[in-house]
N, C-alpha and C positions, 0 to 999 in steps of 0.2 A: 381555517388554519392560518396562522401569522405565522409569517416568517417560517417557518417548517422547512428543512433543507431535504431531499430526498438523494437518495443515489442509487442508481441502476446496476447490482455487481454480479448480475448472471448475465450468459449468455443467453441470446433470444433464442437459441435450438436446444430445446431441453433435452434433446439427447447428448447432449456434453456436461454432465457435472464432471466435478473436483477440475476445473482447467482455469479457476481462475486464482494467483498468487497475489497475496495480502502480504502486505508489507511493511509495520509498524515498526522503530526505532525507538517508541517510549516518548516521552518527555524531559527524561533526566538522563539519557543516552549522552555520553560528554566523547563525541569522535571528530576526528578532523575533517575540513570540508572535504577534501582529496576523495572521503572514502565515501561520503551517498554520494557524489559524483560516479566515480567507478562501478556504485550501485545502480544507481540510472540508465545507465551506460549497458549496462549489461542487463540490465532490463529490456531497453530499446531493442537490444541487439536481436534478442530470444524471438520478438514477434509474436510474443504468445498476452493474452491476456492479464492484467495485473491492474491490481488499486496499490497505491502509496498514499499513503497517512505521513502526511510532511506535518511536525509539531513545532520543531526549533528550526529557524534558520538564521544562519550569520548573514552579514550584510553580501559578505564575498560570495556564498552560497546562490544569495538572492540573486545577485549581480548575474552572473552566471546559469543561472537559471532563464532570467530576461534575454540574457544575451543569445544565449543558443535554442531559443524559442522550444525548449524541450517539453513543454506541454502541445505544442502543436504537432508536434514531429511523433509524439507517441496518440494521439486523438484517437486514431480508429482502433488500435487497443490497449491504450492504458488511462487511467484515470488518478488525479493529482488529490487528494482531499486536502487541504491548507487549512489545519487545525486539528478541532477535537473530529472524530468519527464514531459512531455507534460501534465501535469494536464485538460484542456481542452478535450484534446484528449479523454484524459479514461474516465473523467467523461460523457461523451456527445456518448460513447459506450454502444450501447444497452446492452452485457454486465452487466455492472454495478449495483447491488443490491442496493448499500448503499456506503456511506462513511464516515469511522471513521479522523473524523478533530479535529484539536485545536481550530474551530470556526475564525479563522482569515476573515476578511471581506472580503479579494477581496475570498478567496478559497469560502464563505458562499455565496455572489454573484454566481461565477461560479455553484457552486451544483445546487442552486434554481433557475439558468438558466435553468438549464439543467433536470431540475426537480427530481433529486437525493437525496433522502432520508439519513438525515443524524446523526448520531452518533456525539454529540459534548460535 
């Protein structure tokens, strides 16, 4: 396999499904940076398991991002995707608690496919 990304979005005790939150904002989501900051931020805070699917980022976003090492500080339970991610995939993982969306139709299809509970 070249190049093949993989990502780990269960917990290793499969006695915990639905505990982990999915987190997609789209690609054509147009919000100020102030607000996935406060999303992050309240992510961190929870201590609970979570993948983010980061698609668009501003310069000021990035910056801020570097600056407050906030991929390190969530490591042991959260996970960054930086681009496109198998959306199917994760939502359709037993896994999966919920997921926080912009509501976009195909992503709002897919969840209620998949019967994922969703934050919109």
């Amino acid at each position: 396999m070249k190049n093949k990304k993989t990502w780990c979005i269960g917990p290793l005790d499969e006695r915990q499904p639905d505990s982990v939150q999915y987190v997609c904002l789209g690609s054509l989501a147009r919000i100020s940076t102030a607000q996935p900051i406060k999303l992050w931020l309240g992510l961190e805070s929870r201590n609970r398991p979570f993948i983010w699917c980061v698609r668009n980022k501003t310069k000021e976003l990035e910056t801020w991002f570097l600056e407050k090492e906030f991929e390190d500080r969530v490591r042991d339970h959260g996970l960054i995707v930086h681009g496109w991610a198998p959306q199917v995939l994760i939502l359709s993982h037993r896994a999966i608690g919920g997921f926080l969306t912009h509501c976009g139709w195909k992503s709002t299809l897919e969840a209620i496919c998949e019967g994922v509970s969703m934050v919109t």
